[in-house]
C-alpha positions in Angstrom: 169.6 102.4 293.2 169.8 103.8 289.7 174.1 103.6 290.5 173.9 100.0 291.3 172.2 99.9 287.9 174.8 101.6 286.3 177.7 99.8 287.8 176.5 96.3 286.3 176.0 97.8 282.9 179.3 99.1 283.0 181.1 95.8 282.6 179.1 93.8 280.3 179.3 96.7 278.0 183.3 96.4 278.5 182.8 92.8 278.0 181.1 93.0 274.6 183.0 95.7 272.7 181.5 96.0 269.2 183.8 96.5 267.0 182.8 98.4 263.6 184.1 97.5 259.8 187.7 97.5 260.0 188.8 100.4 257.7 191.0 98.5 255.3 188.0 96.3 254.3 189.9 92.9 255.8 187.4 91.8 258.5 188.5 88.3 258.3 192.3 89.3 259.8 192.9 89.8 263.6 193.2 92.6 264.3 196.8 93.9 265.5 198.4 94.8 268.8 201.2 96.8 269.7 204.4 96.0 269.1 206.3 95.3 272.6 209.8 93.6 272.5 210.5 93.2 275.9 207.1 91.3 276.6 208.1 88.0 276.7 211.3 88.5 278.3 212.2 86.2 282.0 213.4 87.4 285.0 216.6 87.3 286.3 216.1 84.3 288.7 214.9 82.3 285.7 217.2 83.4 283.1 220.1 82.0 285.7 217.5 78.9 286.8 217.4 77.7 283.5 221.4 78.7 282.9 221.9 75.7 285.7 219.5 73.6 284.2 221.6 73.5 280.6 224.5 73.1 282.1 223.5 70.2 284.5 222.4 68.2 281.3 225.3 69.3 279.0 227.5 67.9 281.9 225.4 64.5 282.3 225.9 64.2 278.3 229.5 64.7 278.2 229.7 62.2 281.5 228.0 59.7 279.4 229.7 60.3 276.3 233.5 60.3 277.6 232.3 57.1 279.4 231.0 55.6 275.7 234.5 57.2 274.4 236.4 55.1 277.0 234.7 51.6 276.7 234.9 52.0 272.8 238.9 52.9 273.6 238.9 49.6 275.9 237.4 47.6 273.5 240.3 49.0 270.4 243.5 48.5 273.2 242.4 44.7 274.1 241.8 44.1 269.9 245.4 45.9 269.6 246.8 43.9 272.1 245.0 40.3 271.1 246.6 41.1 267.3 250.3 41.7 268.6 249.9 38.6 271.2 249.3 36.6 267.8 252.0 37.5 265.4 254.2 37.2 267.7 252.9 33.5 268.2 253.2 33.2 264.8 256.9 34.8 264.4 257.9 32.3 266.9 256.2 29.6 265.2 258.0 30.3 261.9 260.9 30.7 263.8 260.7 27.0 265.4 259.9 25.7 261.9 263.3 26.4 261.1 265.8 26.6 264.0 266.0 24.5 266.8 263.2 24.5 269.7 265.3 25.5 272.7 267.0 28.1 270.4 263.7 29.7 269.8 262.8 29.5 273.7 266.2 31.2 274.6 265.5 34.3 272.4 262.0 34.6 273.9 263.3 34.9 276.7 266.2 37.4 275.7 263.3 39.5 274.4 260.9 39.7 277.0 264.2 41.0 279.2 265.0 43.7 276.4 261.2 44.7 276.8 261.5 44.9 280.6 264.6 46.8 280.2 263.3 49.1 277.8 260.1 50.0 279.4 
């Protein structure tokens, strides 16, 4: 009987640990552990687990930005194109304001062969 005693002293006096005055005199600091560098470190598995993770969203980013890359490029080309399609109107217009109509339409023509031809 007197060892069942014992045995459930035993903890709570674990439990309650009285610490004395710290020896510096700084009782309102925590008091310090050991210093162990590799505490905190993963395992393998989740090192490599969290290696795929990274990459997965690094890839989805650079999905979604070379598609933002190639609408904004889109968008440039058809501006590019819209601006040649209208000085050339315009050369051709200048050019009807001074030579004759089916003049002008003949060296269209000419023209849009040269460009066939060259590309």
């Amino acid at each position: 009987m007197s060892a069942d005693v014992q045995t459930q002293v035993a903890p709570a006096a674990q439990a309650a640990v009285v610490k004395g005055m710290r020896v510096n005199g700084k009782q309102w600091h925590a008091s310090k552990t050991a210093f162990r560098p590799r505490s905190g470190q993963d395992t393998y598995a989740q090192r490599t687990s969290k290696r795929t993770a990274l990459a997965a969203t690094k890839a989805k980013e650079k999905e979604l930005k070379d598609e933002k890359e190639a609408n904004r490029q889109r968008r440039i080309e058809s501006i590019r194109t819209k601006r040649a399609a209208k000085e050339e109107r315009e050369r051709y217009q200048k050019m009807e304001e001074k030579m004759h109509k089916k003049r002008v339409e003949r060296l269209k023509r000419r023209e849009k062969r040269n460009k066939m031809i060259k590309s």
